[in-house]
N, C-alpha and C positions, 0 to 999 in steps of 0.2 A: 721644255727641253727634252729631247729624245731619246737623243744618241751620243755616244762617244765622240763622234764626231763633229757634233754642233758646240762641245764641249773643248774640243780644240779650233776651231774654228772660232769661238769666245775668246781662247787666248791670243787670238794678235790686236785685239783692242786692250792689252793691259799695256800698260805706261812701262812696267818693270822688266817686259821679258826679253828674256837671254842673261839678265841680271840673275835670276832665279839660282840657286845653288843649293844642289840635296845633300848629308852626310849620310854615308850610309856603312855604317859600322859590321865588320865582317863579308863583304860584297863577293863568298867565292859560291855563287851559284849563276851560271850563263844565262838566266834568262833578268839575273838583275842589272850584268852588262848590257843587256843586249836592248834592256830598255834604257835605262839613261844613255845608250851612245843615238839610240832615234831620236831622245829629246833632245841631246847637244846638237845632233846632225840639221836637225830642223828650229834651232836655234831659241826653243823654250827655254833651256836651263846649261847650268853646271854640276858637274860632280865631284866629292871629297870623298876617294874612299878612304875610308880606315880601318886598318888590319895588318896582318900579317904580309908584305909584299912580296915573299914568294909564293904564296897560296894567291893572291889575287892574279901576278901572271900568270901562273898556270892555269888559271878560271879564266882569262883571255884568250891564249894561246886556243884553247878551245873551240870558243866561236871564232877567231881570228880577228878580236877585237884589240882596237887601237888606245892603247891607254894615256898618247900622249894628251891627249885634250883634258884630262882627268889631274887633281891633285891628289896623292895620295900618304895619305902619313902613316909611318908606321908605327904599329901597335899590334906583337905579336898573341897577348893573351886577349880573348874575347871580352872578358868585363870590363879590361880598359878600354878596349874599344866604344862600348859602350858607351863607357862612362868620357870620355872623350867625344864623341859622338854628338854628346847630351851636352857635353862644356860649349862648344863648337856654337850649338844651337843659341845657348842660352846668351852666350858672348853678343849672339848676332854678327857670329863670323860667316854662317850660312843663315839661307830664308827655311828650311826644310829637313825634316828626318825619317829615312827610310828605313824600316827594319830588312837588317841582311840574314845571311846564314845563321840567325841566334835564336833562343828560344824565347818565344812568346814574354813569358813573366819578368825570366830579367833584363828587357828590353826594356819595359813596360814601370821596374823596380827602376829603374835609371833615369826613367823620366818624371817619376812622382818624387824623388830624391833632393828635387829640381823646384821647387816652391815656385821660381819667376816664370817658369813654362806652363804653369798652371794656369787657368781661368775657371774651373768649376770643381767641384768636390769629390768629383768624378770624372776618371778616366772612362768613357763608354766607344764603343767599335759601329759604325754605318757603313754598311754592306750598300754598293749601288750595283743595278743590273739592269741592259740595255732590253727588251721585250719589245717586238715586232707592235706595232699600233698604237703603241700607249706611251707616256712619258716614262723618263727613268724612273726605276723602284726602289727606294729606300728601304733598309731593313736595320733595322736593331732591337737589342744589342745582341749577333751571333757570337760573341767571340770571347768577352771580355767576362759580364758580368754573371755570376753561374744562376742564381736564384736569388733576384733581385726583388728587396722589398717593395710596397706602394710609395716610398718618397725616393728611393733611386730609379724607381720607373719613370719618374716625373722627370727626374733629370735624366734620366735618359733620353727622352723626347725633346725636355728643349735643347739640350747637345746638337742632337738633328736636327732640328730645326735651324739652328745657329749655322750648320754648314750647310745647310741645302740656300737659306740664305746669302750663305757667302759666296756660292755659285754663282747665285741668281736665277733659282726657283721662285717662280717670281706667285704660284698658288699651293701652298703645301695643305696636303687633305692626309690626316693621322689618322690612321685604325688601330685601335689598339685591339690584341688578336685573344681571344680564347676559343674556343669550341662553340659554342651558343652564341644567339644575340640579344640575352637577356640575363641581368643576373640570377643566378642560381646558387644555393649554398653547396652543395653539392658539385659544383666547377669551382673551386675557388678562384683561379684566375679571370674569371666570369665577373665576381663580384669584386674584384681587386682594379678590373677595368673600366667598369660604370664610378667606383670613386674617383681615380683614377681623372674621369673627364668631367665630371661633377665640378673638381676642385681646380682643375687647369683650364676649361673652357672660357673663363672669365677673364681669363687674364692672356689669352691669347690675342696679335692684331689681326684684322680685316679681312688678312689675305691667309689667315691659317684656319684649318677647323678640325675638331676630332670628334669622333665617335668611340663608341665602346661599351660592351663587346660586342665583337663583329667574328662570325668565321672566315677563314680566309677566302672562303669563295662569296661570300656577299662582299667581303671590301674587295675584289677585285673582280670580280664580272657584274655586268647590270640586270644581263638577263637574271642570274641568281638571285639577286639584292628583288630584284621584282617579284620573283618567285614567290618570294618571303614576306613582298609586303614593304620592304625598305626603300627608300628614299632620301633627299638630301644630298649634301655638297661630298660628301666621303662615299655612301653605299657604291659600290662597283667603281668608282673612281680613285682613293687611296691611294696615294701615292709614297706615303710615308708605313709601314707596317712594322709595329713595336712587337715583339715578341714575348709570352712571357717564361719563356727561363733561356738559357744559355745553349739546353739540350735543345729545344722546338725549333730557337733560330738557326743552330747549327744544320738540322736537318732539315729544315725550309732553304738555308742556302747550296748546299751541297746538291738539295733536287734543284736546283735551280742552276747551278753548275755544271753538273755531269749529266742529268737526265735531260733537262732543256737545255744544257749548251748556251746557254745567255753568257755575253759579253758581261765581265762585271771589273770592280773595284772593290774597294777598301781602305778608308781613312781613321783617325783617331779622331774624335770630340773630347772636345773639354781641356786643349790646349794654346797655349796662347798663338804660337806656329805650329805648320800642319805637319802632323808624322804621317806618314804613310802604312799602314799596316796590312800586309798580308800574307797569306799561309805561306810555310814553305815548298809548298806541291804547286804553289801561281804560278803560270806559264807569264813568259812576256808580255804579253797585251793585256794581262789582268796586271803587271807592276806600271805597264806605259800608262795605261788608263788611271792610273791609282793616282799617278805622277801629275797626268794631264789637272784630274782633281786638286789637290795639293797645289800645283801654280797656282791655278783660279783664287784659291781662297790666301795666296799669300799676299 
């Protein structure tokens, strides 16, 4: 899979859509209307906002957005939003949770509060981004986890794998990322990644593989990986890239945002239904595409 657009083009063979319904707690930023009104308008989903309902009109009024197609409850302080938000989800009153105008953590506090929304030990963040000739590109964890030991690496990776899965990536190739492509004591993250794929390689199926350590330019170009000598189902091909701290991934996605301009997303792993995570500087088409994601996998 490529593109964004092969990604919505996937969702008209799902059984549920237009059933699909986001909550999305705090919704007073125009580019978060102005994606769920293309996803109602084109009949993927529904939306529940929850907030404040004079701050969300005036957040309409804005773009000239139509709020009748929307259900909206009110919940004038943000944590109950939240935590409403989070009720909603867990009910199985909506398929989906979007984070709105709120910050990061206690978003994030309102969904681990939540034991039935769980499925892993960890909450982890998968950055996608759409790149000219190659399949979509996985990344994690940018966001979430700041300095993450060797057993929450591990789970960070199967997380992604679980959603790239539930997409239907149908050959996921992992690089797990340091500087070198060999261990070294002297890179720790170097030798944190050779254990790393040591201890997970076995237990991954058919259609998955990882390497590690890799720099980023071996697990993504071949002419480099060749330079080097490398080979195999991952060298220049990668399509999964694990990061390792919070700072590395933050600024691998940011150049991959602002300086390449790639189309991207951002979902949660490690939840039972899919949250939607991403910054609050995401423009429309990085929450539509987020959104597009999230159906797929509900």
């Amino acid at each position: 899979m490529k593109s964004f657009l092969e990604l919505e083009n996937a969702l008209q063979e799902k059984s549920n859509l237009g059933k699909i319904t986001f909550a999305v707690p705090c919704p007073y930023e125009e580019s978060i209307l102005v994606a769920l009104s293309e996803g109602t308008r084109k009949g993927f989903c529904k939306g529940v906002l929850v907030g404040d309902c004079r701050k969300i009109e005036e957040t309409a009024k804005k773009s000239n957005i139509e709020l009748t197609p929307f259900e909206i409850v009110e919940e004038k302080e943000d944590a109950v939003a939240i935590e409403r938000s989070c009720e909603l989800l867990e009910d199985d009153a909506v398929s989906c949770l979007m984070k709105g105008l709120v910050h990061t953590g206690a978003f994030l506090k309102g969904i681990l509060q939540r034991k039935n929304l769980l499925t892993s030990s960890l909450l982890t963040h998968v950055a996608v981004y759409e790149i000219p000739d190659r399949d979509l590109l996985f990344v994690s964890d940018p966001s979430i986890m700041v300095q993450p030991t060797i057993e929450q690496k591990k789970i960070i990776i199967l997380n992604a794998l679980h959603v790239m899965r539930q997409i239907g990536i149908s050959h996921r190739r992992v690089a797990v990322l340091s500087s070198v492509e060999a261990p070294a004591p002297a890179v720790p993250s170097s030798v944190e990644a050779f254990e790393i794929v040591r201890d997970l390689r076995p237990s991954l199926s058919q259609e998955e593989y990882i390497e590690g350590p890799l720099a980023l330019d071996n697990a993504f170009s071949l002419e480099a990986a060749a330079l080097k000598g490398l080979s195999g189902p991952v060298a220049g091909k990668a399509n999964l890239f694990i990061v390792p701290s919070l700072d590395a991934g933050n600024i691998f996605c940011k150049g991959l945002t602002y300086i390449g301009n790639f189309p991207s997303a951002g979902i949660v792993a490690g939840t039972r239904k899919p949250v939607v995570l991403t910054s609050r500087s995401a423009g429309k088409e990085e929450r539509y595409h987020s959104m597009l994601l999230a159906c797929l996998m509900a």
